[in-house]
Every structure is written in C-alpha cells, then in structure tokens.
C-alpha angles and dihedrals in degrees: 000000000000116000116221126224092236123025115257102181110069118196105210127204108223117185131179089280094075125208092332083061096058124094114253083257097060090052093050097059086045085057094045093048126111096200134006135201133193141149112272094266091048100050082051085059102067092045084104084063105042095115093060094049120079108177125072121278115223129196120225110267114234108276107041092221088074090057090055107050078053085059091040087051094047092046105160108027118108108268135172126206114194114216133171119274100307116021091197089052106087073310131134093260095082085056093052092040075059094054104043138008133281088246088058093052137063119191121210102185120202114207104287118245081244090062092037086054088044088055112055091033090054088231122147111244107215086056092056130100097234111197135165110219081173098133085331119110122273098230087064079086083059097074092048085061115137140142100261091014109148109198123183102200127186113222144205096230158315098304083051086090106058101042086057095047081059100053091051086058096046086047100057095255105091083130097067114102106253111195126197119205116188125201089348110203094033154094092265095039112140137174130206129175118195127165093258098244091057098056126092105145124124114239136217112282094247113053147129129216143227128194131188105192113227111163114200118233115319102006102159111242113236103201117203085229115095121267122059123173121276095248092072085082153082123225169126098245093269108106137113096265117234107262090046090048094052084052096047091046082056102061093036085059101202103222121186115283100004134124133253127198106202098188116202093005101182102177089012090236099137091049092038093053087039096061086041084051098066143013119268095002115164122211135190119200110201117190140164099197116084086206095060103041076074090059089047093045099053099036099059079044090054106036084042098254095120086148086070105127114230110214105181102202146082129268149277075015101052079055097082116118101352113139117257129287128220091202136021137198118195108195100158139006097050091128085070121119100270094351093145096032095058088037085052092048100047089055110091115201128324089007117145127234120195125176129177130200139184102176137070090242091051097041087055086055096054088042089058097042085047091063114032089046099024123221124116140316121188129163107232108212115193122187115184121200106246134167115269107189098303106344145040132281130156127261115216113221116216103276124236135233108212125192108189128178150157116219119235 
C-alpha cells in the first residue's frame, strides 16, 4: 500500500447530537469532502448540516466489504466515513486502519458510549468491563462474570436487553442492576435501571447497557485464572483434571492476541480457560471424535468463550493449513505418526509446546521428544482426600507425564 503525504480518508465521531454536536474540525473535513459514507442513521444525523455539505452522502453497501474495495478504487480523493462516537472503539475505524495506513487516515473521534454510560452512572472508567455484544454472541458476557463486576456492553437492538437480563438469571446473577441507557447523547436519551429478573421491556433500538453483577446465594464463582474445577464442565471422563490443567496453562503462558492449538481437546477446556486467561486470544480446538465436538461446543457458549474455533479431524492431519500458533497443546493423539515433530515445526520462536500423557505409550513419545528437541519433562502426581469406610484416606489420581518446552 502507498502512503499519502496528507491524509485523504477522515474517519469522523457522530453522536446523538447530530451535526450541532461535532468540533469545528470535524465540520470542516465534511465540507471539504468530496463524498461521504455512513450507516442510515448516520447519514440522518447530518441532515441538521446539509446546508453546509456539498458532495454526495452514501450509505455503506451490504456487505461492508463492498464499501470498502469503493474506498480502495477511489484511493486518494478526499473521502469521510461517519462512525458512532469513537470510531477506534469496536468502530469501523479498526477495519479501515486494516485496510490503509495510519498516514492515509485521520481519526476524529466523538465521546464513546462507554464514557457517555460512565458519566451519567458516576463510574470510573478505567474500573469498568468494557464489551462490545454488537453482531458478536451473547454468551461472550458470560466469561466477564464476578461478584461487583460493573460491565458497560454495546448491543445489536431492542430486544438486546431482555435476552441479557436472561442470561444474568440463568447464570446465578438476576439480582445485578441492569441499566439501560437509550440515544445517549441525545434529545431522546433515557435511562432506566431495573434488577435484571424483573425486566422484560423492549428498548429502544438503539441502547447501551450497564450491568452491575450481583449473584444471588451460591452462585459458583468462575475465576479468569486457570483452573476451574472440573465441574464447569461438560464431559465423557476424558479431560485434562483441574490441578493438571492450572499447571499446563502455565507453561503455555496465554499472552493477549495470540493462538493456541488444543490437540485432541476433548471437553475443550485448555483451549476454553486459554482464551478466559487473556484478552483477544484466539483457540483452536482440534477433535476427531463427533461426541465430543457437542462437549466443545457447550461448554465455550457456557464459560463465555463462544470464539472458540471447532477443527473436526484428526491430527497431525486436521493441522494442515491452519495458521500458526504461538502455543500447542497436545492432550491426545500424541501416539500419531509425527504428531510432536510437525507441532514443534509449525512454532515459531518462542512458541510453546505442552503434551500430556497418561499412558506408557504415551510416556515413550514425550521421552523421545524430550530428547531429540530438549525442554522439560516432569511427572505431575495428584491425591484427593476422599471417604474410606468411615474415615478419610487419600485417592491417587492417574499421574501425568508433562513435556514442556520454548522454542528457540
């Protein structure tokens, strides 16, 4: 992509209060423009400051992806995309910054509807859950979950409300204040608080929500750190256990934006605690067996992981073409032909490679990947305290055999 020496794409905040509400910047580059695009609603905005505009307004084409190959033929004239409060904020304006460089573009950001919601509730932003549910699954609220949490959430529609105030009830937490805040900003803005199993209503279509989680007596806890017990999830007996999984998530260090591999997933629960343990992970949750894609598949919905990625296959062959990980887990399989060379070739470096095993077989496999390619190997031995006639003895769990490494 060329870079320009001005910017000729401007990225332009709109909020409720139309074309009167934007900074004497932001009116200038809609006066210079030579086209302009915005959603519908956008585009209705401005209607206040038609007389000052001069160039055609377009509305975005469905899908978006058409709007932007015009943008891309029309590179270099001087074009505005309206946006909603801040465009860099689950906007537009990340898709755009894709698309062409940061000298092309200038950003002219309007107040968020986070700060708008901060505002009016009197919370502090920077201790606030900020999501987007905006064309993203619902059950993504699930996973920010906590006693005291206080989540601001942007939402699809009215009906947006109501199915949220459901999922606080199915999760244990109906009693939280849930506070609906409509076309914030302008002269139909309206707020409304209700305990969350007592709403019903339909909001207006355009609304943001705030949600201060109260569970109701013996709501289990569902902490962002790995290891949650075992009965958070669904499954056939065949899943990494919860003190063995808090040690793996450790060695395969989840750090923001990167990509895990869970091979052979079974319940999913690696790759389901890796993308709770930092922000925009991405997991893929490769597994040969149909029964168990149902496990997978409830259980990210449930724990709030719905971006978990589903491979049916088998490995090392359901690895093909996938893009590259920044960390693996191998769980089952490792006894396939390959299974750790090809794992250890697609890490670049400083990738991470766990594998787990229970069995001999699978015991032989990590020896001889320890080493031909080096890292650790350490043998992980659990006892739970369990009833024995009337007293109290300890229950050995299976022990595990554990080959970490980093690649160099």
């Amino acid at each position: 992509m060329s870079s320009q020496s001005a910017p000729w794409l401007t990225i332009i905040g709109i909020g409720e209060d139309g074309f009167n509400g934007l900074s004497e910047t932001a009116k200038s580059a809609l006066k210079a423009a030579s086209l302009i695009y915005g959603g519908a609603r956008h585009l209705e905005l401005l209607q206040d400051g038609a007389s000052n505009i001069s160039c055609g307004m377009k509305a975005w084409p469905s899908p978006l992806s058409k709007g932007i190959e015009e943008l891309v033929a029309n590179r270099g004239q001087n074009t505005v995309v309206l946006a909603t409060g801040d465009p860099q904020w689950f906007g537009v304006g990340a898709t755009l910054h894709r698309q062409f460089s940061a000298e092309e573009i200038e950003v002219i950001p309007h107040l968020s509807a986070f700060a708008l919601a901060t505002s009016r509730l009197g919370w502090p932003l920077q201790n606030v859950e900020t999501l987007s549910l905006h064309g993203r699954p619902l059950d993504t609220l699930r996973g920010f979950l906590y006693p005291g949490a206080r989540i601001i959430a942007l939402t699809s529609n009215g009906a947006a409300p109501g199915e949220i105030a459901d999922l606080l009830a199915d999760e244990g937490y109906g009693a939280s204040t849930l506070t609906i805040l409509e076309h914030l900003g302008g002269p139909q803005e309206k707020v409304i608080s209700r305990e969350a199993e007592e709403y019903s209503d339909q909001a207006a279509e355009l609304n943001t929500i705030a949600i201060e989680a109260k569970p109701i007596p013996n709501t289990p806890v569902l902490s962002r750190t790995p290891g949650l017990p075992d009965s958070a999830f669904r499954h056939d007996g065949k899943m990494t256990k919860q003190e063995v999984r808090a040690v793996t998530l450790a060695k395969l260090a989840p750090i923001p934006g990167q990509l895990l591999w869970d091979i052979g997933a079974g319940s999913g629960s690696i790759g389901i605690e890796w993308l709770r343990a930092a922000k925009d992970t991405k997991a893929l949750a490769i597994e040969p067996l149909e029964k168990r894609h149902v496990f997978i598949r409830g259980n990210a919905a449930a724990l709030g992981t719905p971006t978990l990625q589903l491979v049916e296959g088998k490995a090392p062959e359901a690895l093909d073409n996938l893009p590259q990980p920044n960390a693996i887990f191998v769980g089952g399989g490792l006894t396939s032909a390959g299974i750790l060379k090809t794992c250890f070739e697609a890490l670049p470096s400083g990738g991470r490679l766990v594998a787990n095993a229970v069995t001999l077989e699978g015991e032989q496999v990590l020896a001889e990947g320890w080493k031909k390619y080096g890292g650790d190997l350490s043998r992980i031995a659990i006892s739970r305290a369990d009833p024995i006639g009337g007293l109290t003895g300890w229950r050995p769990l299976m022990p595990v055999t554990q080959w970490s490494l980093v690649k160099s």
